[in-house]
C-alpha positions in Angstrom: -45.4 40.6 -162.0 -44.9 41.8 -158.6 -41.0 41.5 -158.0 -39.3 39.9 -155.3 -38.3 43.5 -154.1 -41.8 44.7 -153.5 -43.3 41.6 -151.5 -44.4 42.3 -148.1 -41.2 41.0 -146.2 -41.0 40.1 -142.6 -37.6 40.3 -140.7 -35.0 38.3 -141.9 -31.0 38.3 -141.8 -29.4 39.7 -144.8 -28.1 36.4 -146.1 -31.2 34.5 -145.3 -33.2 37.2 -147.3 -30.7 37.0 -150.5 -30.6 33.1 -150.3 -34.6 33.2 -150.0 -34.8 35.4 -153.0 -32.7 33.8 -154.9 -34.8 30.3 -154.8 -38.2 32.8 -155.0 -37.2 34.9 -158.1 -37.4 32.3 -160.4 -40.7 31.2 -159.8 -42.0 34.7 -160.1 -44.0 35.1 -163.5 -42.7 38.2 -165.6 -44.7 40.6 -167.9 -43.2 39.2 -170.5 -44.0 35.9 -169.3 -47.7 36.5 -168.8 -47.6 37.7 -172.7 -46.0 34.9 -174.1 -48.6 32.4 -172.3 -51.4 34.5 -173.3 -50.9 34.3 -176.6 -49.7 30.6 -176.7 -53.7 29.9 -174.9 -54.7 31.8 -177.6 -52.9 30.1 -180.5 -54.2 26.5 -178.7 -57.7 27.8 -178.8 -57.8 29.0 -182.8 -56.5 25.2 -183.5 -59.0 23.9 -181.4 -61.9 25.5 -183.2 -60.3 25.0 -186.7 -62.7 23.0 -188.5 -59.6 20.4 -189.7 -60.1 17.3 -187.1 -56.4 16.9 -187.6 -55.9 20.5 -187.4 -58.0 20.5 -183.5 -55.5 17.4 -182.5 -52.6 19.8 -182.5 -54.3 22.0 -179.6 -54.4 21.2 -176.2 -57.7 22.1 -175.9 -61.3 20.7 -176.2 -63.4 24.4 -176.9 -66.1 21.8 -176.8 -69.6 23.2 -177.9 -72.1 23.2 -174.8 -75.0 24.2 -177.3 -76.6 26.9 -174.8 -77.0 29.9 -176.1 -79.6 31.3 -174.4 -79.0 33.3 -171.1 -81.5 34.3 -168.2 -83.1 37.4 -168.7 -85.0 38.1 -165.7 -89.0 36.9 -167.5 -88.3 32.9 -166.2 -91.5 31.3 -165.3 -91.9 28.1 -163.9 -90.2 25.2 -162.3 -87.1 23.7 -163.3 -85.4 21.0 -161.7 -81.4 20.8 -161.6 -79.0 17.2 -160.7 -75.5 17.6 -160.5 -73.7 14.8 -160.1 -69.5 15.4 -159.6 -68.2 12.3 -157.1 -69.6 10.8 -153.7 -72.2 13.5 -153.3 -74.7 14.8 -155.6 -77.2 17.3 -155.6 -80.6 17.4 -156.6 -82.2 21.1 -157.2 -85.8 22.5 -157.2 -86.0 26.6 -158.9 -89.1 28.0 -158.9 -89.1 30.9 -161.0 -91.4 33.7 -160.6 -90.9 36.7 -162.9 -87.2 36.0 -163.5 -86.6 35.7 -159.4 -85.3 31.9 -158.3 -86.3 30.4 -155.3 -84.2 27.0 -154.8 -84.5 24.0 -152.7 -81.6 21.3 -152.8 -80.8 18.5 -151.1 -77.5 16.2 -150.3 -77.6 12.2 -151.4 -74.3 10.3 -151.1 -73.3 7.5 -153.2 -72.0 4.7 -151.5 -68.6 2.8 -152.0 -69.9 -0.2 -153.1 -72.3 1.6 -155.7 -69.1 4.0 -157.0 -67.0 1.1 -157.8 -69.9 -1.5 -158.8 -71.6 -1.4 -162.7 -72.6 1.7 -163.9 -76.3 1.1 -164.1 -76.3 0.7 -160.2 -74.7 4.3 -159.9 -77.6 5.3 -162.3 -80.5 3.8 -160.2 -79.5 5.4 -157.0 -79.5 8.8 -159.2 -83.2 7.8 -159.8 -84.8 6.6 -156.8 -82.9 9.8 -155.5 -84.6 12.1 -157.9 -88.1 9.9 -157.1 -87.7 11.0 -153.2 -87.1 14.5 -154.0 -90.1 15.0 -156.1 -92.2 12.7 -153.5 -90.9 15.3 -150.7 -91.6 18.3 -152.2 -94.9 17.6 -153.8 -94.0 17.2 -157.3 -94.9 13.3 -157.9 -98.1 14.4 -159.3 -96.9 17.4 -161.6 -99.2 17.3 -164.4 -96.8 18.3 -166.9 -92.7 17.0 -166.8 -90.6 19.0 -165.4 -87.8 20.0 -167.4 -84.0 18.7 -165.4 -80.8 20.0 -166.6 -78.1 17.5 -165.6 -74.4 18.7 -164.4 -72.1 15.8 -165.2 -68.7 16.7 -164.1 -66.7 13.8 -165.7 -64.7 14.2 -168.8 -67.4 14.0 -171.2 -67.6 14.9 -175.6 -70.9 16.9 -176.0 -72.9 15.8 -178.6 -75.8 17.7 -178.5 -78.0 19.8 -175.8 -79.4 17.0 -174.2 -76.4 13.9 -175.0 -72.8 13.4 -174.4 -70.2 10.8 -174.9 -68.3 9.5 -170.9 -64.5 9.5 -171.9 -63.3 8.3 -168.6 -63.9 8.4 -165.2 -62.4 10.5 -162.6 -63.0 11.6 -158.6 -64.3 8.8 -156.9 -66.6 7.1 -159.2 -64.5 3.6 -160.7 -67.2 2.0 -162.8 -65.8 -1.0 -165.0 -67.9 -0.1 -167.3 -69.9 3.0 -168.6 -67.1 4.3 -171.0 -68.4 5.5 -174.3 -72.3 5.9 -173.1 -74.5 8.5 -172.5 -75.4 10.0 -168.9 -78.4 10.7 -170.7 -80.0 7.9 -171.8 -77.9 6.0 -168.8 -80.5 8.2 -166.6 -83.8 7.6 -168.8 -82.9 4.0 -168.7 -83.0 4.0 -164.8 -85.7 6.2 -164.5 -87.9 3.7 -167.0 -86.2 0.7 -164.2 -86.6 2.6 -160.9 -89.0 5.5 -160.8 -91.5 4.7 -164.3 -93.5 7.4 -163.4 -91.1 10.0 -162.7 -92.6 13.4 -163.8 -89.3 14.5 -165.0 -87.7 15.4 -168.7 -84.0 15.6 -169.3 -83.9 18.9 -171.4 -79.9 19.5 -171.3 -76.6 18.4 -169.6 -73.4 20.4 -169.2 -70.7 20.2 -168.1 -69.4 22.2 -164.5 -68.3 25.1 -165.8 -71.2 25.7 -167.9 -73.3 25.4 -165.0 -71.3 27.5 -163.0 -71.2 30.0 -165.7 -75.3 30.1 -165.7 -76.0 30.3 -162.1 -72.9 33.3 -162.0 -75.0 34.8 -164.8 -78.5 34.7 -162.6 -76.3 36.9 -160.2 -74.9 39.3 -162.5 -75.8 39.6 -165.7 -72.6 40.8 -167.0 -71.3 37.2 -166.2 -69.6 35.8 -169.3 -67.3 33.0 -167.7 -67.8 30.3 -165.5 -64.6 29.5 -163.7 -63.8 26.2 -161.6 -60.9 26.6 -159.2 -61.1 24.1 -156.4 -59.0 20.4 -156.5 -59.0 20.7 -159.9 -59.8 23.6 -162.7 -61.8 24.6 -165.8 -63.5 27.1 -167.8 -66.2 28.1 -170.1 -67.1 31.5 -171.5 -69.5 33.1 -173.8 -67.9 32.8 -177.7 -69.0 34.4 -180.5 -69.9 32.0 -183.0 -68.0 34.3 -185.5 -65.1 33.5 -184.0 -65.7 29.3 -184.1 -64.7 28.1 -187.4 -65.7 24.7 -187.2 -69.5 26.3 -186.0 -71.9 24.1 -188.2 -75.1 25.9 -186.4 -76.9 28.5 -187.0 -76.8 32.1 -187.1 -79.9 33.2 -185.4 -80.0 35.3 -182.2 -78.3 35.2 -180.2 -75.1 34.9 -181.9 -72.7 33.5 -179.4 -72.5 30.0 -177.4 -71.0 28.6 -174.1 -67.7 27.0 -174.7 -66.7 24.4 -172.5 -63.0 24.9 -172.7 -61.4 22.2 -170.9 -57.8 24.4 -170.3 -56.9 21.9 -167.3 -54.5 19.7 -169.9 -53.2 22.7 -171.5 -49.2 22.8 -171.8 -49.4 18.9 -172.1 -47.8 19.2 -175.9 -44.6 20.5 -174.0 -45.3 24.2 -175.4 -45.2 25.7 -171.7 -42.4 23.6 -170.7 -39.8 26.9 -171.2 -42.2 28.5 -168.7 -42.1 25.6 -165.7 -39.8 25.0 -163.4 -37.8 22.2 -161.5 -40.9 21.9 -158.6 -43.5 21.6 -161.4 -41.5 18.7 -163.2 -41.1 17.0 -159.8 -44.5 17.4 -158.7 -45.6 15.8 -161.9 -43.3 13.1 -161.8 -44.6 11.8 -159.0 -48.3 12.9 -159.3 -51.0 10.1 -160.3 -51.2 11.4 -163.8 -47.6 12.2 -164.8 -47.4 14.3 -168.8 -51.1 15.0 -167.7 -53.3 17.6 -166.6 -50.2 20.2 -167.3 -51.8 23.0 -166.5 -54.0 22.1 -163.1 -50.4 21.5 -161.7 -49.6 25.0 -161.8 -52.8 26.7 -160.2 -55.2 24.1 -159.1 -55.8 22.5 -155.3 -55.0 19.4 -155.5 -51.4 20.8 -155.9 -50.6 23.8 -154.8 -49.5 22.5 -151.1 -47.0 19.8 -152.6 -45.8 22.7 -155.2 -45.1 25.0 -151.6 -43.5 22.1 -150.1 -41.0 21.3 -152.5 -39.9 24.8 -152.2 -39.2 24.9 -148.5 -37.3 21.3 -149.3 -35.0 23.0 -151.3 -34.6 25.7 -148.9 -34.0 23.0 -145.8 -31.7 21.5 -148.3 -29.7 24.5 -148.4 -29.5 24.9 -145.0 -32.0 28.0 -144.9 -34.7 26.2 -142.7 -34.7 24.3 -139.8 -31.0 24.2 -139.7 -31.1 21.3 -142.6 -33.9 19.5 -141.1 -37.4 19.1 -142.2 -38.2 15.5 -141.2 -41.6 15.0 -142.0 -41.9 17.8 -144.3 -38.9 16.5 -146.4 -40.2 12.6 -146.3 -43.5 12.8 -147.2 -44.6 13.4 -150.2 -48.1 14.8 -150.7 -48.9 15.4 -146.6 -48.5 19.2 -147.3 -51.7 20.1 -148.8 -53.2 23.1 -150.0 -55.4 23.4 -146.6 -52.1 24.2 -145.1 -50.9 26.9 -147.7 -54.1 28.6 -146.9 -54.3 28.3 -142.7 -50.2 29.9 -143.5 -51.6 32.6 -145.4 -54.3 33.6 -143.3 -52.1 34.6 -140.7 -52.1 38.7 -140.5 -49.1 40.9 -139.4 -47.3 39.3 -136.7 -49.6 36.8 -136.0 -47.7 33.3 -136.6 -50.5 31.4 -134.8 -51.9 29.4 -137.6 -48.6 28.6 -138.9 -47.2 27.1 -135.8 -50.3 24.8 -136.0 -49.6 23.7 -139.3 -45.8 23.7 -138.2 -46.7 21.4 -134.9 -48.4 18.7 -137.6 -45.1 18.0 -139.0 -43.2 17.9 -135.9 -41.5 21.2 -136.5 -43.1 23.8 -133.9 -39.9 23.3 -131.4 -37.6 23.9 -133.6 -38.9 26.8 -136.0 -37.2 30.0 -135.3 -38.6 33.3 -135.6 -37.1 33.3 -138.8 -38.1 30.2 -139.9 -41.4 31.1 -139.7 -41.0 34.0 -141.1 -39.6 32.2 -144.1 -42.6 29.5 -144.5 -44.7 32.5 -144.7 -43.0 33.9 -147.4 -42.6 31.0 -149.4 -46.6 30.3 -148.8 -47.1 33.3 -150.5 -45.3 33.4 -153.2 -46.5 30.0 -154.3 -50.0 30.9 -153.8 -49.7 34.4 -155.7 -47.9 31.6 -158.6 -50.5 29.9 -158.8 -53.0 32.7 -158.7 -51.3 34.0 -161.4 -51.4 31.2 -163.8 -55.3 30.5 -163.6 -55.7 34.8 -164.3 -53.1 35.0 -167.6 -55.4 32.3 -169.1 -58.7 34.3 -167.7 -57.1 37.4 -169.6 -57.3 35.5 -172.7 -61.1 34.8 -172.2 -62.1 38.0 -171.1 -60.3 39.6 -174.5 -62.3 37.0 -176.3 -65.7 37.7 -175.0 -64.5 41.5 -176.1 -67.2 43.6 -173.3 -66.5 46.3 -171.4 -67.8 44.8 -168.4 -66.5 41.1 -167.8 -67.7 39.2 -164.8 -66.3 36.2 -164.3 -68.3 33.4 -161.7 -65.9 31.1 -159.6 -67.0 27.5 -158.0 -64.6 25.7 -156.1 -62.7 25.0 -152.4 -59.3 26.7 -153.8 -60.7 30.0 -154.5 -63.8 30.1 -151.8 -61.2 29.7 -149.0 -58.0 30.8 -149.8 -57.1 34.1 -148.5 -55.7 36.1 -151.1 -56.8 34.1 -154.4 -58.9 36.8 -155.1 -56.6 39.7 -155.0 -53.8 37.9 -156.5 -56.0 36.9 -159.7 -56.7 40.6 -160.2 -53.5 42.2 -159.8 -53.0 40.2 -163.2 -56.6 41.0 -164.8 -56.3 44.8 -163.8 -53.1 44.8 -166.1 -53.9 42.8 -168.7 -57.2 43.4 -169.2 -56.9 47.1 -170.7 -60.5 47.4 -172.0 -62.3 45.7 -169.9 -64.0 46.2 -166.1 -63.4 42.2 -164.6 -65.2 41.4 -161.6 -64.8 38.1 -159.8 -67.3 36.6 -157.9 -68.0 33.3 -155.9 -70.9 31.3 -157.4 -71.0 28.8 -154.4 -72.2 25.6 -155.3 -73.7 26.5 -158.5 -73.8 24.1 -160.8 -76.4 22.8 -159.0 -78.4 26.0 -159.5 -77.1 26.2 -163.3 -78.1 22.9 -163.9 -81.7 23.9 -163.5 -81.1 27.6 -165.5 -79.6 25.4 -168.5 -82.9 23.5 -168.5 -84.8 27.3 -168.9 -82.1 27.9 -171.8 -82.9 24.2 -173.6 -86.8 24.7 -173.9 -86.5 28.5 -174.9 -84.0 27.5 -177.9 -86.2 24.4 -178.5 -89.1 26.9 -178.8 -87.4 29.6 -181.2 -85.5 26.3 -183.7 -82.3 27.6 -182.4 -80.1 25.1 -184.1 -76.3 25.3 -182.2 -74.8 22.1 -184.1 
């Protein structure tokens, strides 16, 4: 990867800039780094489709079977409705198809916190009366036919078929007692058949985010083959082959290939990137909610990347290269250094240090930074972010050898990778190298899972239609 030598560098003593680069060169990925993770991703994805159940508990992923196979192909007819439901707010989405072109409607409800912490049948019938005002506002009460809703679940869920999953646990904001084990499916149909009986409305699919995001990114650009979260937390799904899924007990029919949910955030959790870490990731784990958990996510993802920054610049105040040996706040508090502030640092351009000062001033620090100082912080920003970058595009570089095109475009949902600065470019300067024979293109599929959720609907009744059997 890029060494320390050819980072943009502002000015600096000489022994400030070889103490700086002597705490940043160890957390710089190397080719032969990126190579070795590559191919241990790749290793943990053959287990995971190896058709041994013992065999799959040795990998640290799911490759969980979505059971879409159908993607959009610009003749869509119709309308389609779409829920996604991932923490306080959900969504609820109209698409009106007309010769393959969507025109979408959505609109915001928020669950309260008595309902997000109360039984999980009262979540369930606010999702319902919900999806009775939406169709009462936009005319579709009195649909003659049931219109088909593709449901985006974003909790930790095993897929079971096209239209029914298993909850595994609960995440985000939503703290149900109870709920573990059942079906957002029938968990839906039962509240609809409580709350809103004559809800013209079928439950044709649900997916999972990525999916979703993979679908809508797909109605954008057809050459979309992976669906990408990157926000507080991360995820993926891609186009497989089913050639390539040994434990496939589906069909072979056209088209041969499926969306696999992939689950990568708990990858490295068996210890096998461990060689690859370093001292900041162990700490930041140690004291994160889910220490041994969610390995991965702590390398790239939001809800970490501002802690992971911090504890750098700790060790640097610690040796005396900041502040003069004084951080205060920033050395105190654990967690107040968020990834909001890594990316106000690193949009600062040139010699502009205004946005840093303002993150600076919030930990007391602003009257005491030096011109140096500042110049470090940025550095350090920068380096962690491009880190983290990094990690989330090795593991794209797997996928995108996987799907095998020539033309890869991958579709991106999520705070992190919307706002950040220099996400983008980072992610590509590993994908343009490791990526040999294919074109990747990134793009930002804004709150799509919403959308997607509708577009997986389209997929469920044309694979319903044709007996397309993915399980």
């Amino acid at each position: 990867m890029e060494p320390v030598e050819k980072r943009s560098k502002l000015d600096m003593s000489d022994v400030t800039r070889k103490k700086l680069d002597a705490v940043l060169q160890p957390i710089t990925l190397s080719d032969d780094a990126v190579r070795n993770i590559i191919d241990i991703f790749s290793k943990h994805m053959e287990l995971a489709n190896n058709p041994d159940e013992n065999t799959r508990k040795k990998s640290d992923l799911l490759m969980g079977n979505s059971f879409i196979r159908d993607l959009l192909d610009g003749t869509e007819q119709g309308e389609f409705l779409g829920l996604d439901l991932g923490g306080t707010n959900f969504r609820v989405v109209r698409v009106s198809f007309k010769d393959g072109e969507a025109d979408t409607t959505t609109q915001y409800y928020t669950l309260l916190e008595s309902v997000l912490c109360g039984p999980v049948a009262g979540v369930f019938d606010f999702i319902a009366e919900s999806i009775q005002d939406f169709v009462n506002r936009h005319g579709l009460a009195k649909s003659d036919e049931k219109i088909p809703l593709g449901f985006t679940f974003s909790f930790p869920s095993l897929q079971v078929s096209l239209n029914q999953s298993v909850i595994l646990h609960w995440t985000k904001t939503l703290r149900c007692p109870d709920g573990i084990g059942d079906d957002p499916v029938a968990l839906l149909e039962a509240a609809i058949a409580r709350k809103a009986k004559d809800l013209p409305v079928k439950i044709v699919a649900v997916m999972s985010d990525t999916v979703s995001t993979l679908m809508a990114g797909n109605y954008l650009d057809k050459k979309c083959r992976i669906g990408l979260i990157l926000g507080t937390g991360c995820n993926a799904a891609f186009v497989e082959h089913i050639s390539e899924i040994d434990k496939w007990t589906g069909d072979d029919k056209n088209p041969q290939h499926v969306i696999v949910n992939v689950e990568l955030g708990s990858f490295g959790d068996s210890g096998c990137l461990d060689h690859h870490r370093t001292d900041y990731e162990r700490e930041l784990d140690k004291f994160s909610n889910h220490p041994s958990s969610f390995t991965f996510e702590k390398s790239c993802a939001g809800m970490y990347l501002g802690e992971f920054v911090r504890l750098v610049l700790v060790k640097l105040i610690q040796e005396g290269v900041l502040f003069g040996g004084k951080g205060g706040k920033l050395v105190e508090e654990r967690w107040k250094f968020t990834t909001s502030h890594v990316t106000a640092i690193e949009s600062d351009q040139g010699l502009s240090t205004a946005n840093t000062m303002e993150v600076l001033n919030k930990f007391d620090l602003d009257t005491v930074a030096t011109a140096e100082d500042i110049a470090v912080v940025r550095e350090v920003a920068e380096v962690g972010s491009r880190r983290g970058a990094h990690w989330i595009a090795i593991l794209m570089v797997a996928l995108v050898n996987r799907v095998a095109l020539p033309e890869v475009t991958i579709a991106i949902d999520g705070s992190l990778f919307e706002r950040h600065p220099k996400y983008h470019n980072s992610m590509m300067e590993i994908l343009d190298k490791f990526c040999p024979s294919s074109k990747v293109k990134l793009i930002l599929a804004k709150d799509g899972s919403g959308q997607g959720g509708a577009f997986g609907a389209v997929s469920a009744l044309r694979q319903a239609a044709r007996g397309i059997r993915s399980a």
